[in-house]
C-alpha positions in Angstrom: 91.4 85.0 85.9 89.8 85.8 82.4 86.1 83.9 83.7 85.7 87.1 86.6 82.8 88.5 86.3 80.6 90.1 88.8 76.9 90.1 87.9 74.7 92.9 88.1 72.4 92.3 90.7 75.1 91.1 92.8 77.1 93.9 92.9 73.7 96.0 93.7 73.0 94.1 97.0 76.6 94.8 98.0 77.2 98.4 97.1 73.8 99.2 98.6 74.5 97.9 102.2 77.9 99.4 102.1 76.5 102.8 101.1 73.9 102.3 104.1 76.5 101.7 106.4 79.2 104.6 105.1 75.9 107.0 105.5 74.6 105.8 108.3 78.8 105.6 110.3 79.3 108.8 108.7 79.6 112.5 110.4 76.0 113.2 108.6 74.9 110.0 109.4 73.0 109.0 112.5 74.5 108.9 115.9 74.0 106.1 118.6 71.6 107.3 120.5 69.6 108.0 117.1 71.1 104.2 115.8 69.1 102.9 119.1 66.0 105.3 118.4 65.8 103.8 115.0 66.0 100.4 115.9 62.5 100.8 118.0 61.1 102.2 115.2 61.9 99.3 113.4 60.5 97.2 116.0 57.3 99.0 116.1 57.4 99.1 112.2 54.8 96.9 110.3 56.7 97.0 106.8 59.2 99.6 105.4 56.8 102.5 104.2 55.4 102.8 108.2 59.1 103.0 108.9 60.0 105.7 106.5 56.9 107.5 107.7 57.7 107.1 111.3 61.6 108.1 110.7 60.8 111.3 108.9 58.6 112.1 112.1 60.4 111.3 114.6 64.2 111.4 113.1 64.4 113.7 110.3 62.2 116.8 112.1 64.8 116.7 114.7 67.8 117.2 112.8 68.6 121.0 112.0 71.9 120.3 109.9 70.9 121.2 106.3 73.4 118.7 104.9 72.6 116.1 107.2 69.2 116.2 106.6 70.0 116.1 102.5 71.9 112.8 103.2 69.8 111.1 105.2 66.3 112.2 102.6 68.7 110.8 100.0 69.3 107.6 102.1 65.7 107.3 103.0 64.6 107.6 99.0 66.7 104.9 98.8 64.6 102.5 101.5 62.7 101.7 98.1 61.8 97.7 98.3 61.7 94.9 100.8 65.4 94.4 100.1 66.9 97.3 100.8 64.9 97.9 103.9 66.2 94.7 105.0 69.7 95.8 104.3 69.0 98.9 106.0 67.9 97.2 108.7 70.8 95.0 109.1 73.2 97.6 108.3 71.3 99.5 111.9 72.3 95.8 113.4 75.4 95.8 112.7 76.5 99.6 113.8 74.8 99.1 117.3 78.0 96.2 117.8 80.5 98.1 116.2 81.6 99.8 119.1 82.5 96.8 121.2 83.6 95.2 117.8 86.2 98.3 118.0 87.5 97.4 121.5 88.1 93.8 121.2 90.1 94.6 118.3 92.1 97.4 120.0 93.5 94.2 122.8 96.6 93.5 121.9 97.5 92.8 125.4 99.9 95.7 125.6 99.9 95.9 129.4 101.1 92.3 129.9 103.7 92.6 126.6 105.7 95.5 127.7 105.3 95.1 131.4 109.1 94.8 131.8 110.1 96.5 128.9 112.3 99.8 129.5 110.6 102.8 127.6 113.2 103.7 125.3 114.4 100.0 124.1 114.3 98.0 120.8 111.8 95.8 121.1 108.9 98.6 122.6 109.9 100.5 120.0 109.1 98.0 117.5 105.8 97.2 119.3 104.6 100.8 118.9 105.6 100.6 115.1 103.5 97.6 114.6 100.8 98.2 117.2 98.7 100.3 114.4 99.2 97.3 111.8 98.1 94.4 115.0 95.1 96.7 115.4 94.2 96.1 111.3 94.7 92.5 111.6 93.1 92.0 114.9 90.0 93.8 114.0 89.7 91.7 110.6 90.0 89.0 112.5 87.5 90.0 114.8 85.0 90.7 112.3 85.4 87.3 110.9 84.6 85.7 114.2 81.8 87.8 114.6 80.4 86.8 111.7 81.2 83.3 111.9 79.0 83.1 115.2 76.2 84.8 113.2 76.6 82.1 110.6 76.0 79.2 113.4 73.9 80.8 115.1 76.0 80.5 118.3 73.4 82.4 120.3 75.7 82.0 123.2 78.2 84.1 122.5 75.7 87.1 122.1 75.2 89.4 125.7 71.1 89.1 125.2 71.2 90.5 128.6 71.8 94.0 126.5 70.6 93.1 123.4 67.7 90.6 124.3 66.3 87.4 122.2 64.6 88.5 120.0 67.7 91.1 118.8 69.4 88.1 118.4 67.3 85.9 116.8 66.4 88.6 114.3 70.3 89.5 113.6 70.4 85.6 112.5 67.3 85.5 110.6 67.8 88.6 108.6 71.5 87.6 107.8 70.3 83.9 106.6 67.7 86.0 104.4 70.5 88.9 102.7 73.3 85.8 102.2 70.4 84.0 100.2 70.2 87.5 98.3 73.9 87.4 97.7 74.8 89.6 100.2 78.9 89.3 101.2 77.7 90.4 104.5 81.5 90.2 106.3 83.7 91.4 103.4 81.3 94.6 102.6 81.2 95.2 106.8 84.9 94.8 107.1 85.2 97.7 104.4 83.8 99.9 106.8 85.2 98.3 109.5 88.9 99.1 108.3 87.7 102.9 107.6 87.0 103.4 111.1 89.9 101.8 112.4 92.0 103.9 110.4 90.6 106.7 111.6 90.8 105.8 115.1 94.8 105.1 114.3 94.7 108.8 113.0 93.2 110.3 116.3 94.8 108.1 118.9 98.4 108.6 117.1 101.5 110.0 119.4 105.0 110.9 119.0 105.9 107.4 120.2 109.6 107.9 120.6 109.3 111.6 122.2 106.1 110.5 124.2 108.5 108.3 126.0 110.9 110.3 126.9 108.4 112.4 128.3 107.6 109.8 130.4 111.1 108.5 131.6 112.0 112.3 132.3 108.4 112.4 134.3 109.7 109.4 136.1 112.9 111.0 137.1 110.7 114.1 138.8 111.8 116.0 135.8 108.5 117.5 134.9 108.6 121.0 133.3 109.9 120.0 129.7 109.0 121.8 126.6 109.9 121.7 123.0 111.2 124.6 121.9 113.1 126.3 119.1 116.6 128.2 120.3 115.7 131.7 120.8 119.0 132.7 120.1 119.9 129.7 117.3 116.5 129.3 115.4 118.6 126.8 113.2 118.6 124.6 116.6 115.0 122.9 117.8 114.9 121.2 121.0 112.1 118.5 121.3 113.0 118.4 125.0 114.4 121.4 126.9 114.4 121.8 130.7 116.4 122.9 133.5 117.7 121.3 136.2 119.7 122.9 139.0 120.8 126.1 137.0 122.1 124.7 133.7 119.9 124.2 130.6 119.4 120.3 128.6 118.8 120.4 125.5 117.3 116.9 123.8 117.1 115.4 120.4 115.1 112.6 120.0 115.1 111.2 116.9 114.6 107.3 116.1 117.0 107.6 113.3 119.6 110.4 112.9 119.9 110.5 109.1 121.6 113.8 108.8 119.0 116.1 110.8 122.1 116.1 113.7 124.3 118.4 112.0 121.7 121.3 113.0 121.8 120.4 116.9 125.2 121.5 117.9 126.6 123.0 121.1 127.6 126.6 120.2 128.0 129.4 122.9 125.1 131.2 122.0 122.8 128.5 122.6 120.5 128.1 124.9 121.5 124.5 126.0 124.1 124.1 128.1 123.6 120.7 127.9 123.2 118.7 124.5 121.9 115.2 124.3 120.9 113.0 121.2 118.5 110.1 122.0 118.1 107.8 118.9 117.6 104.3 118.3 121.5 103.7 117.2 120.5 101.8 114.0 121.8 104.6 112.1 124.8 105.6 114.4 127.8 104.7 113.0 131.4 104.7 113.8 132.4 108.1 112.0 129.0 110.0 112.8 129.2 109.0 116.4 132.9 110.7 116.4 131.8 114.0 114.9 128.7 114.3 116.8 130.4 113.4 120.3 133.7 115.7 118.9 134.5 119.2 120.6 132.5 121.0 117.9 129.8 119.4 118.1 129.7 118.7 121.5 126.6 116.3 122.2 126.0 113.4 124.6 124.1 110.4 122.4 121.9 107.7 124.4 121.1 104.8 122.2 118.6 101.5 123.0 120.6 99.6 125.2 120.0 96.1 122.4 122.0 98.3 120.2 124.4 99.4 122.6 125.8 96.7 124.2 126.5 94.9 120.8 128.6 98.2 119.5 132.2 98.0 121.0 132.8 102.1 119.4 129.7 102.7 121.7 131.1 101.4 124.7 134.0 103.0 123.8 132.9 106.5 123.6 132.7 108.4 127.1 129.8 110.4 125.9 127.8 107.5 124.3 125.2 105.8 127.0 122.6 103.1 127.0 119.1 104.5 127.8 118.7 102.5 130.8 121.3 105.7 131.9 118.7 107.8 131.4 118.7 109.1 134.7 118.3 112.8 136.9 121.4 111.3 138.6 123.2 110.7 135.2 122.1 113.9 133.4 123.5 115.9 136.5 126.9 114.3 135.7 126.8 116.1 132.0 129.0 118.9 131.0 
């Protein structure tokens, strides 16, 4: 570890392309139909100074964002040598695949996975936990396919039916040219790469555990649920309330209880006349389950049925049910 040292010109050709590619991905950076636009100017480009001429025509003039069009001047000043414009060039290559890049890495065959697993269970549980990590992994691995084709050359693997030959064959040759430069083509791409994904983790996230229930209760024609706060309790929040034939339910569904259950209680000025806790049951333990399920508190607890079949004081307990329970039929059954 004390020989490390990262020369000069090396990091350049690195940092460069990546700060290409964050402008050029970013929300003041160019969007795909202008990514494509570029990439015929390019084409139609003899060298980079007729590029920068044409993009600052045809590009640029366009754009009425004032910091946009500060970013991309600074990015353009930048388009300074043969090197660079071939990094830009590539990092334009590059963007026009990350979208399907993004897809592949997003199948983690979750359709076939949980296709008979019940909705509020263990092991989907645990799938949606992890799902946000197996997209991270898949999509490094993806890149490094990706760019393992582009390494051999395996043309094949390419749709030139949408990108043509000579896309192709130029994606190749500029990448053999950069690597010669010392360009770390996959590692700098997969910085971005892993940006983006956590972004799309961000804007895609859910509830998970409440999203289900939403579902199962949907399932059961049960389909005017709201979360609420107790107009009459504020101390008491209901992430599910509904009403079904007269009397009012009241759900909390929370993966673990910790100690959030002491504040949803069945008093007679509540809204609820119904009070359920759905939970995971990891957490729910002998004494908690009495005081929860006991006269003052007054709530019905469904737990993952993995957890609840290996609990005898589960079983036990007339007002402790396996979600597989989860039912209209059940929940009219309630007191």
């Amino acid at each position: 570890m004390n020989n490390i040292h990262i020369e000069k010109s090396y990091f350049n050709i690195n940092f460069t392309f990546y700060n290409f590619l964050k402008i050029l991905n970013s929300n003041d950076g160019l969007s795909s139909s202008q990514i494509n636009k570029t990439y015929e100017l390019i084409n139609d480009s003899s060298d980079y100074e007729s590029f920068i001429n044409s993009f600052k025509r045809i590009i640029l003039i366009k754009i009425k964002s004032e910091s946009k069009i500060i970013i991309l001047n600074e990015l353009v000043f930048n388009i300074n040598s043969k090197i660079n414009y071939n990094l830009f060039v590539f990092a334009i290559y590059l963007l026009k695949f990350k979208p399907i890049l993004m897809e592949y890495s997003k199948l983690i065959e979750e359709t076939t996975i949980l296709q008979n697993v019940p909705l509020l269970s263990l092991e989907r549980d645990n799938f949606t936990k992890n799902k946000p990590f197996a997209f991270r992994v898949n999509g490094a691995l993806i890149s490094l396919i990706f760019f393992d084709f582009i390494e051999k050359k395996e043309k094949e693997h390419f749709p030139t039916s949408e990108y043509g030959d000579s896309f192709i064959d130029n994606l190749f040759n500029i990448y053999e040219i950069l690597k010669a430069e010392g360009l770390e083509a996959n590692q700098i791409f997969m910085i971005l790469f892993q940006e983006s994904i956590s972004q799309s983790i961000k804007s895609t996230a859910g509830s998970g555990l409440e999203d289900y229930v939403v579902t199962l209760l949907s399932n059961e024609k049960i389909l005017d649920v709201n979360k609420k706060i107790d107009s009459n309790n504020h101390e008491i929040e209901y992430d599910h309330f509904f009403t079904l034939e007269g009397r009012n339910y009241g759900i909390s569904t929370k993966r673990t209880l910790r100690e959030r259950y002491k504040q949803f209680k069945k008093i007679s000025e509540a809204e609820a006349d119904v009070f359920i806790h759905i939970t995971s049951g990891l957490d729910l333990n002998f004494e908690k389950a009495k005081t929860i399920t006991s006269n003052s508190f007054g709530c019905y607890i469904f737990v993952f049925p993995e957890i609840y079949v290996k609990s005898q004081f589960m079983i036990d307990n007339d007002r402790i049910f396996s979600t597989l329970e989860l039912t209209k039929e059940k929940l009219l059954t309630l007191v």
